[in-house]
N, C-alpha and C positions, 0 to 999 in steps of 0.2 A: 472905125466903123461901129456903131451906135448896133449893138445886136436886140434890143427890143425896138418893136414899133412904134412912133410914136402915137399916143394915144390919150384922150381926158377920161374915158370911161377906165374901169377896171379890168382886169385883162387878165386870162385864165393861161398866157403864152410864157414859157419861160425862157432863158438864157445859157450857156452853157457857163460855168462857173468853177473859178480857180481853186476854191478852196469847201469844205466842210465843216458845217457849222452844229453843234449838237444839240442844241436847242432849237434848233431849227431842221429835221430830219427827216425825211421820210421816203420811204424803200418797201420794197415787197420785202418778205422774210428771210430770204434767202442771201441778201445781204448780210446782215448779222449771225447768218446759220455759217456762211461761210467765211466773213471774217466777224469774228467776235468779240467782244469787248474781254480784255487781257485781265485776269485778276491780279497777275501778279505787278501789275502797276496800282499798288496802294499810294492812295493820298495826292494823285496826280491831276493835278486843275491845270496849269499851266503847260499845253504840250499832250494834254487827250485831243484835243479837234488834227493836230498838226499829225501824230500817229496814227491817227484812225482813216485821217486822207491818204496817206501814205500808201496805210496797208489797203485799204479800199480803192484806189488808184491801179498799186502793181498785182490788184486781184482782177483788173478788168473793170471797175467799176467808175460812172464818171459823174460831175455833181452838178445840177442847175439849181438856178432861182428864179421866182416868179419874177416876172417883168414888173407886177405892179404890187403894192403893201398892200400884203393880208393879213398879216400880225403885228402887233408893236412890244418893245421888251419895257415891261416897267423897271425903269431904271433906281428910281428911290428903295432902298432896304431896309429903312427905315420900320418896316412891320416885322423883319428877320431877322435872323443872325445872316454874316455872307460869309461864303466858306472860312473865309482867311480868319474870319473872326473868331469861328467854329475850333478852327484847325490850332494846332499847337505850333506850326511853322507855313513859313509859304512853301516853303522849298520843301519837294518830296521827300520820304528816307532813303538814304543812299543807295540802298537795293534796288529800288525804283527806279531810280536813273541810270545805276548801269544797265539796268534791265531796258529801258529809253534806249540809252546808246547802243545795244546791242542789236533790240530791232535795226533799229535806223541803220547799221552799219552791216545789217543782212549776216550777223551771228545766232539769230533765232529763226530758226526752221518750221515749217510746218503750220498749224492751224495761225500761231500767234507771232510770225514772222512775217516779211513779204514776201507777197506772191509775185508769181514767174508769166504774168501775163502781159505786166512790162514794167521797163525798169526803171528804180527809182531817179536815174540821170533824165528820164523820158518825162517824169515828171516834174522833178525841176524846170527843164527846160518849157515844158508847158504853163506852169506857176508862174514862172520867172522869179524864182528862190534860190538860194544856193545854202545846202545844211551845212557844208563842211568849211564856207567860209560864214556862215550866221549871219546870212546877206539877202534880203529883197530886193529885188528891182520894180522899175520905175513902174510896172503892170502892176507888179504882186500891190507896190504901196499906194496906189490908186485904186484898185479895184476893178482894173480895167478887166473887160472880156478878152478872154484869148485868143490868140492866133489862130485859125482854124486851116 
């Protein structure tokens, strides 16, 4: 089922949407007051969009997109350095990642942990992801709109 309408004009209607995108974001404040971005994941590019749905997910919180392009990402970096070029490694310092695995694995409590408004199996099954086998399914790798 096609969740936007179709349409030639541009459209102010959005989608309900599987995942969260950081460059692309926007929320009342209270979002970020309540889960907020972790300091203690230094150096984390690969695996910030994927924990911040997570914990924005089992805090209650759910993600859409516009139905039709309002932004475009310029793709050439050619005028920048890009992270990785920046960065001394891709892969974060290993604090980092255990610190990664332990959110995700509901070892970190509290403001920087996940929250108890549902659980992260609840979002999987929404996604159509699976963390613990490092598995997409056929929605997550399409892009498909969810179940509803």
């Amino acid at each position: 089922a096609d969740a936007c309408p179709p349409s030639s004009a541009p459209s102010l209607s959005s989608a309900p949407s599987l995942f969260w995108a950081a460059g692309f974001s926007f929320s009342r404040q209270d979002a970020l007051q309540e889960v907020p971005y972790d300091s203690e994941l230094r150096g984390l590019f690969w695996g910030e969009e994927t924990v911040m749905a997570v914990r924005l997910w089992t805090n209650g919180f759910r993600f859409y997109a516009p139905c039709a392009p309002l932004v475009f990402h310029r793709w050439s970096r050619a005028y920048r350095p890009t992270f990785w070029q920046a960065a001394k490694s891709l892969h974060p310092p290993a604090e980092t990642s255990r610190r990664l695995e332990d959110i995700m694995t509901g070892r970190v409590g509290g403001l920087y942990g996940l929250g108890h408004e549902n659980k992260l199996t609840e979002y999987e099954e929404y996604a159509n992801v699976s963390f613990s086998a490092r598995a997409l399914g056929c929605r997550a790798r399409n892009g498909e709109p969810p179940d509803l």
